[in-house]
N, C-alpha and C positions, 0 to 999 in steps of 0.2 A: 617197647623201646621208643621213646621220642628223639628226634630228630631236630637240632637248632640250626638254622640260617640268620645270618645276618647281613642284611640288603650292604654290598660293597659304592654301587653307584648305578646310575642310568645313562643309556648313553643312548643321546636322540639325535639323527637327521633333520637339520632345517633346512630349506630350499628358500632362497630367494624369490621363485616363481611361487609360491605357492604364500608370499608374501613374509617370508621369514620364520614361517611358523613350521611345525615337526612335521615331518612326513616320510610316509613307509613306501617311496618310491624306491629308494635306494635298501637293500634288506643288509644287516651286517650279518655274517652267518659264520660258525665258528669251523674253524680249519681243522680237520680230524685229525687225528691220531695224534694231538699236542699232550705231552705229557706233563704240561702246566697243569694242565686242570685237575690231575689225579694228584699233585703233588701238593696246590693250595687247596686239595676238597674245595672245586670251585663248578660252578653251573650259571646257567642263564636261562632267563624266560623272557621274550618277546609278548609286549603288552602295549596294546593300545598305540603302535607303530614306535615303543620304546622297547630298548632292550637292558633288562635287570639283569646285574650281576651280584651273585650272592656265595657267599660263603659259608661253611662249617664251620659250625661250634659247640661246644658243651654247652653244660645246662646255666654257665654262672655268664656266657657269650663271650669266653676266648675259643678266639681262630683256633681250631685244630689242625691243619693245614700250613706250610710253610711258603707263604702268601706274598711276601714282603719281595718283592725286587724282582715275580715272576715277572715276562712277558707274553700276552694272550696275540693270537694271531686270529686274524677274521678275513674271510674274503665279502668284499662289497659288491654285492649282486643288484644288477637294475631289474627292476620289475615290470616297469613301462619298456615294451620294445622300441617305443618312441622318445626314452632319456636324453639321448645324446640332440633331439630336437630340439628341447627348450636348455638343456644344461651344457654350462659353458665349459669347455673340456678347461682343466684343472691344471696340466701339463700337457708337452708339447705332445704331437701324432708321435706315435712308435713307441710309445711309454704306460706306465703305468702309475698312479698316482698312490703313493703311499703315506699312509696320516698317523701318524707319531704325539705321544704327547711327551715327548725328550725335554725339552728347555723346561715346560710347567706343567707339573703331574695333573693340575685340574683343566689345563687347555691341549687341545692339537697343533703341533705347530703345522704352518704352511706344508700343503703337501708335496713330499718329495715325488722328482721324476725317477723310477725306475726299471731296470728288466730284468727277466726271470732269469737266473742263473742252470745253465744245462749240464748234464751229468758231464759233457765233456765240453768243454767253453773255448769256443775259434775267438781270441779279441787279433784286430787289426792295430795294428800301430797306428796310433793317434798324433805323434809328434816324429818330425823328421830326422832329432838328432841321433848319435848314436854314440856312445851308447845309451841304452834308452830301457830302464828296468823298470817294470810292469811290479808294482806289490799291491797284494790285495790283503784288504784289513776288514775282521770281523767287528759292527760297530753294535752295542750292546746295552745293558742299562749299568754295567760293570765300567765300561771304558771302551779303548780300540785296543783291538790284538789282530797284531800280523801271521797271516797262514801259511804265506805263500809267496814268493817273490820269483821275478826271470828277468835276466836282463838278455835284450837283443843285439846283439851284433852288427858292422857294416853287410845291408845286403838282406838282411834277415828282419820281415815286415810284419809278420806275425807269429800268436805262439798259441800254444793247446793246455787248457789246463783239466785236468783231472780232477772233477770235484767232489765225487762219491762219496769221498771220507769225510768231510768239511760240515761241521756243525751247521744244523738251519739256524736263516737266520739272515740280516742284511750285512750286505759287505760293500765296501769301498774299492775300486780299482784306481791306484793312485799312474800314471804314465809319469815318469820322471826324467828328464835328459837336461840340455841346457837353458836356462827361463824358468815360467813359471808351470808348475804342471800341470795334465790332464789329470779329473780326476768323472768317472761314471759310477753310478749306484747299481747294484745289485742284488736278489732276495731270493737264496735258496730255500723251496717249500716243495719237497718231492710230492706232498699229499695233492696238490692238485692236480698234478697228473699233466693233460693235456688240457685241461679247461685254460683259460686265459679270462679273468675275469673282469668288471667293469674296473675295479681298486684292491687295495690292501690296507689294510687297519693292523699296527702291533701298539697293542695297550699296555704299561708297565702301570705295573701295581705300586707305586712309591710309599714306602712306611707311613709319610704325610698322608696320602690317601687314605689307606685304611686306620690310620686313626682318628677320621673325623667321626663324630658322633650321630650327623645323619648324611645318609648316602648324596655326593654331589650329583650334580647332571652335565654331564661333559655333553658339549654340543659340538658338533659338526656341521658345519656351516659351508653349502653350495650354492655356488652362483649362478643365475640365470644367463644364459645366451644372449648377448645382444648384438644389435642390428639393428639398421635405418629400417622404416616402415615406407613401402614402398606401394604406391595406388596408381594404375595407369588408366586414366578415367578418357574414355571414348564418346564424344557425344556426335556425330553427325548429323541428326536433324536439329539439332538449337542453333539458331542464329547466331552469326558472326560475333555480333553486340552482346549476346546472351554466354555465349563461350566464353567469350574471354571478362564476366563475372564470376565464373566458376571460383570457387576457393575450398578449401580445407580446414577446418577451426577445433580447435582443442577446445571444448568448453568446461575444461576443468578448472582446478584452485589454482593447480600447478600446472599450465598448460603445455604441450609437446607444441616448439614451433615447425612449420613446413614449408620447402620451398617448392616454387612452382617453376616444370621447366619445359620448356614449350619442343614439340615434338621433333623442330630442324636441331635441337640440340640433345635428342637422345638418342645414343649409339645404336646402330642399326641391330647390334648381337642381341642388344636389351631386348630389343624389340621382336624378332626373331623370334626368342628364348621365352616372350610370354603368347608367342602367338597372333603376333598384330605385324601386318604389313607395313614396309617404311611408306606407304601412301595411303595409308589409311588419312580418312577426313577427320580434324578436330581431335585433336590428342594432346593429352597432357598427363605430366606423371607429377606427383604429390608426392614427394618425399620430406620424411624427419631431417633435421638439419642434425641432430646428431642420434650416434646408437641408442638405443632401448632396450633396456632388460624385459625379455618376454614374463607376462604373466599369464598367471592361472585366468584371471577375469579379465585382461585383455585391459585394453584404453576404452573404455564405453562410450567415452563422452566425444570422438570423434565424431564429426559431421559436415557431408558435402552437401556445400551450398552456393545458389547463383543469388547473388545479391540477400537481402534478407531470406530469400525464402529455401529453406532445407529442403534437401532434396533425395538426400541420404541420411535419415536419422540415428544409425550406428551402421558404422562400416563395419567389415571383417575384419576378423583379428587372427592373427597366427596363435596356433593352441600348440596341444599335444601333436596333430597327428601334420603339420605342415613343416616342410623342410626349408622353405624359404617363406619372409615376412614380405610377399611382394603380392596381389591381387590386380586383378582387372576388374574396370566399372564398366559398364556399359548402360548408356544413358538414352532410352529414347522418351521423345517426345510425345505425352499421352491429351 
């Protein structure tokens, strides 16, 4: 008995740092126990830091599978324990970034901020009027449908909701009183349990989707961490005259400018915090005049130099494994 697939689409991680191109730092990995996938005979194989998804068919390649309008759930696992080093958090702290492609079946839109929904949910009143009714709406590739509503009372600040019963799935908590409302995102998925993972991916299979005739490649697209680049360059034995030729030069196409700030003007914590005494002799710190998105291969073409002659033919560059883009030189005279 043969068995038909028909490739649905690819879906690739690009990173910024790694200069826009696909990379298997981030793993999408598929959320158990989804009864999506038995329902469109659906699978996936991870290739070459891409992830296929593919379907059942007969022998003539109609879907066997009722495919059309599922939604697939994925938890985004980082793989580098040093991610969060070079990638630039996507939403705010205390959240979770969730990637949708709701508005265009072949793109993701911006990733939403959310949190896990718990089998029994404490929300705090968010708004002071009163009264002040709390409705929470399942939001879906169907539309919105309300589950659940409470309103509060003078005196009464928050409320408990019981969500056992409640479809997985992302919800809306709308706050409503007088003005304009509160509203926070939330995503009940009991199959992870106690993990809290890096993101959340829900993929809708859109009819357009599955009728193109070769599989698209939906990309996802993260951004690199940025920040000033920061050199506290020490020289004590070079002359007064010879120090203050020190400079920093970009010699790229597109060169990084730097300014230079002489050591009565740099804050004592700075100084401190890399290890150098506020008396230290001959100090100067080298900084980007604006942020920089870290890269895989770094700014190479960096170099400190006194007057024409280099002195430092590539400086440090913040990688994978550095949590701040900030370095000390120390420069003696040989």
């Amino acid at each position: 008995m043969e068995i038909h697939f028909k490739p649905l689409l690819q879906l690739v991680v690009e990173h910024e740092f790694h200069g826009g191109l696909a990379s298997d730092d981030l793993l999408p990995v598929v959320l158990g126990g989804d009864p999506a996938w038995f329902a469109g005979h659906l699978l996936c194989r991870v290739r070459d830091g891409r992830l296929h998804l593919l379907a059942e068919t007969d022998a003539d390649g109609k879907l066997l599978g009722a495919a059309a309008g599922l939604t697939l759930w994925f938890v985004l696992q980082a793989r580098q324990p040093s991610f969060a080093n070079y990638t630039a958090p996507p939403v705010a702290a205390g959240y979770l970034p969730l990637y949708r492609n709701a508005a265009d079946p072949l793109a993701f839109d911006p990733p939403l901020a959310v949190r896990l929904l718990n089998a029994r949910q404490r929300i705090d009143a968010g708004l002071a009027g009163r009264p002040l009714t709390l409705r929470w709406r399942r939001l879906s590739a169907g539309g919105e449908q309300v589950v659940f509503e409470q309103t509060l009372k003078n005196g009464e600040t928050e409320a408990l909701f019981a969500t056992t019963d409640w479809p997985n799935g992302l919800y809306r908590l709308d706050q409503l009183a007088d003005g304009a409302p509160q509203s926070s995102y939330w995503v009940k998925q009991p199959a992870l349990g106690s993990e809290t993972p890096w993101g959340l991916l829900a993929l809708t299979l859109d009819p357009a989707l599955l009728a193109l005739a070769e599989p698209p490649d939906l990309a996802l697209a993260l951004a690199a961490r940025r920040e000033r680049l920061s050199y506290y360059v020490v020289a004590p034995d070079l002359l007064p005259g010879e120090f203050n030729q020190l400079q920093l030069l970009d010699t790229a196409s597109q060169p990084l400018a730097f300014e230079r700030i002489e050591a009565v003007d740099i804050a004592l914590d700075d100084l401190l915090g890399r290890g150098l005494a506020s008396e230290v002799s001959q100090l100067a710190l080298f900084r980007s005049l604006a942020e920089v998105p870290r890269l895989a291969g770094g700014y190479p073409r960096l170099q400190l130099r006194r007057g024409n002659d280099v002195l430092v033919q590539h400086l440090p560059q913040p990688g994978y494994d550095r949590t701040q883009a900030q370095f000390v030189i120390h420069l003696a005279k040989s």
